[in-house]
C-alpha positions in Angstrom: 0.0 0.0 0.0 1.4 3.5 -1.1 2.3 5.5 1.8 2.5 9.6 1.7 2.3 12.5 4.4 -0.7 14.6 3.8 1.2 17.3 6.8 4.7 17.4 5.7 6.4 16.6 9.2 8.6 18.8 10.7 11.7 16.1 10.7 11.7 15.7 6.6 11.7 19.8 6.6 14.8 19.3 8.7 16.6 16.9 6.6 16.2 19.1 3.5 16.5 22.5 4.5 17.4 23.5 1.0 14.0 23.0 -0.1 11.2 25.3 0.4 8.5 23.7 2.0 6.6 26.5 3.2 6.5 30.3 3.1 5.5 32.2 6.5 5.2 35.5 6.3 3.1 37.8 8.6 -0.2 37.6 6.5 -2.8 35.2 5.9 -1.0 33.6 2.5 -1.8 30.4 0.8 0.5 29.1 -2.1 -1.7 26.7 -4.3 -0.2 25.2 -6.8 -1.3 22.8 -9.7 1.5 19.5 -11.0 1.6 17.5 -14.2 -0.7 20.3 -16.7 -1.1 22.1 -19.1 -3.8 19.8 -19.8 -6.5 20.9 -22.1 -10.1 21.4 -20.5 -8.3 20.7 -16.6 -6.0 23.4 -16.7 -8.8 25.6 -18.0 -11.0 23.9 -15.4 -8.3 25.6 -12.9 -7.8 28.9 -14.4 -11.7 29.4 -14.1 -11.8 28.3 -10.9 -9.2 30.8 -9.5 -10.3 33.8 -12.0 -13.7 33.5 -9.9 -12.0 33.7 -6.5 -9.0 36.4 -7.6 -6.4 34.0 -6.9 -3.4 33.4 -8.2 -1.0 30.1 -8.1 2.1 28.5 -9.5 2.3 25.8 -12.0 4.9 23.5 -12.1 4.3 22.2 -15.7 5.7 19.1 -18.0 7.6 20.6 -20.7 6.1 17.7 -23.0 2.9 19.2 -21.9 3.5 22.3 -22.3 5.0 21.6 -26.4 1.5 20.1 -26.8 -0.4 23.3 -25.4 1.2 26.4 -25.8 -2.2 28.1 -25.7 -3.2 26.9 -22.2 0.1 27.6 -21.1 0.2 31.1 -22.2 -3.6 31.3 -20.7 -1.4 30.6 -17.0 1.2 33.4 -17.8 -1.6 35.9 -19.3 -3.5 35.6 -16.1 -0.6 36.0 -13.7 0.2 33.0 -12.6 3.4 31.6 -11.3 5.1 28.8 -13.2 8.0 26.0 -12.6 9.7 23.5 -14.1 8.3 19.6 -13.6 10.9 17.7 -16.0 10.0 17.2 -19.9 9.4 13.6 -19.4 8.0 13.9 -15.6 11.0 11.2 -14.2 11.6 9.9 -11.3 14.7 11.3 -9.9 15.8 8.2 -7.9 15.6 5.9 -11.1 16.9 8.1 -13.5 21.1 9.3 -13.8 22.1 12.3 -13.3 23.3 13.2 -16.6 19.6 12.6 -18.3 17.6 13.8 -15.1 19.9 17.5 -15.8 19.1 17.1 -19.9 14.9 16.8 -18.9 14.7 19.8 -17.2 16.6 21.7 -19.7 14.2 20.4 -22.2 11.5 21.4 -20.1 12.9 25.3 -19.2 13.2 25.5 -23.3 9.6 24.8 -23.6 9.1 28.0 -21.2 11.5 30.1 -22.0 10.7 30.0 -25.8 6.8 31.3 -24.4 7.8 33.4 -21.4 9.8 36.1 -20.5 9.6 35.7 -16.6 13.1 34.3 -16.2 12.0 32.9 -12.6 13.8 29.5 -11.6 11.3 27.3 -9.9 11.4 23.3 -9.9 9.6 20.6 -8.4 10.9 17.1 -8.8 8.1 15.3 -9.4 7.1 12.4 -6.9 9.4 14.3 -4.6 12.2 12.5 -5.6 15.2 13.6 -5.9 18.7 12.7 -5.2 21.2 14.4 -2.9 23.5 14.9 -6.0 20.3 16.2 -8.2 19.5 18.4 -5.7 22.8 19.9 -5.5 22.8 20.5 -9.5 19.3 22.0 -9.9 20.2 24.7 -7.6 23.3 25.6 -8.8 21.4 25.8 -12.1 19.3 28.7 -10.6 16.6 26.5 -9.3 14.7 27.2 -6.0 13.4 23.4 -5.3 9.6 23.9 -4.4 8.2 21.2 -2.1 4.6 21.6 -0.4 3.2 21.0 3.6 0.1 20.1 2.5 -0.9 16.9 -0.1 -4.3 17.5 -1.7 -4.0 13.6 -2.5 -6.2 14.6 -5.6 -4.0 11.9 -7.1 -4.9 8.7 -5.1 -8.2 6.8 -7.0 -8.6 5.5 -3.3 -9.9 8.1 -1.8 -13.4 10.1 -2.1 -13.4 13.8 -3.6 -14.4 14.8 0.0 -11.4 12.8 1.9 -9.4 15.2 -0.5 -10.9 18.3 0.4 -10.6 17.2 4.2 -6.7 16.5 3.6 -6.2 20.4 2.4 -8.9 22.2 5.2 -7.5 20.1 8.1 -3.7 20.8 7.4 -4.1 24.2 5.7 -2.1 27.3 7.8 -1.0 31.0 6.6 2.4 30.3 4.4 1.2 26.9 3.0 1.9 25.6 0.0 -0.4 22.9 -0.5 -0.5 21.0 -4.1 -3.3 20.0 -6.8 -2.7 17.8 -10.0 -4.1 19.6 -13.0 -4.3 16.3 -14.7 -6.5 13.4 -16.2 -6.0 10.9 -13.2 -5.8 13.5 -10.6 -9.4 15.4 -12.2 -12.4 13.5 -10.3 -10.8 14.9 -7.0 -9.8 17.8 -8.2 -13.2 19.4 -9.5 -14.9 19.2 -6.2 -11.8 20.0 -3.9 -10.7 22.8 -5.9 -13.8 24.7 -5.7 -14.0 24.1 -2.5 -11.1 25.1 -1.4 -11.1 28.1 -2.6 -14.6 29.1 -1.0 -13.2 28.4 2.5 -10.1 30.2 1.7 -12.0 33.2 0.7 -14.4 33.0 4.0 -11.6 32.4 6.5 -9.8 35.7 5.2 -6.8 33.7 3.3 -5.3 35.1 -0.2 -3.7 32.5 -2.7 -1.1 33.8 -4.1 1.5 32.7 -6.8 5.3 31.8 -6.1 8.0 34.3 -7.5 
């Protein structure tokens, strides 16, 4: 049975303090952000969902994704969202060498830079792994490593859309970053949490806002 935290526990924070994890700040801030898109009708399933509520967010896209749909990618970036890089070929860190894991997110920042002009540096690993000697590399490339505290879970076909929603409004605190899955798999959670989410953001006084 897969195991994952839901509350990113203080103990893995400690062990990689390089990453970000979180983003306290004095204000009531949330950090949503959206893996594995652009997908067509689920990213735009997203972006209308925050355009409603005035928030913004941060994708962290595939760059093979992103070569399919350059038109939903340049929706995120027209509408002021925050964007990272997710690998061209969303790999697993700790089954791929270094050498190739470096080439995928090259391949993947080409896909943005050759649409964007923000020259931000934001990368999450996906599955959250990532070797030591990765780790090292990305951020000498430029790359602030984005983790999360909070796992939406959108992902698991286990659970009910409303176990997901509990998983983000039980664990949620100012300077979260708590992550979605704007993809196919990841969708039947995701269009009832989402909304959702965002309604008791808005009512407990929170703003989403994007990573820079």
């Amino acid at each position: 049975m897969k195991f994952y935290w839901i509350k990113t526990n203080r103990f893995i924070k400690m062990l990689f303090p390089n990453f970000i994890w979180s983003i306290p700040s004095g204000s009531k801030k949330v950090y949503l952000t959206f893996d594995d898109g652009p997908i067509p009708e689920i990213t735009d399933f997203v972006l209308d969902q925050l355009s409603g509520f005035n928030a913004k967010a941060t994708f962290f896209c595939i760059g093979d994704n992103i070569r399919k749909n350059p038109d939903i990618f340049r929706k995120i970036l027209d509408q002021g969202h925050a964007f990272g890089n997710h690998t061209f070929h969303h790999l697993n860190g700790w089954r791929t060498p270094l050498p190739e894991y470096l080439d995928n997110i090259r391949l993947c920042q080409d896909e943005i830079d050759a649409l964007a002009t923000d020259t931000a540096r934001l990368m999450r690993p996906p599955y959250a792994k990532v070797s030591a000697s990765q780790s090292r590399k990305i951020r000498e490339m430029g790359y602030k490593i984005v983790m999360w505290d909070v796992l939406s879970a959108d992902f698991d076909l286990r659970i009910t859309p409303e176990k997901c929603l509990e998983n983000v409004l039980k664990n949620v605190r100012p300077g979260s970053i708590v992550i979605f899955h704007d993809s196919q798999k990841a969708f039947g959670n995701l269009k009832y949490a989402l909304p959702e989410t965002l309604k008791y953001l808005k009512k407990n006084g929170y703003e989403c806002d994007a990573i820079r």
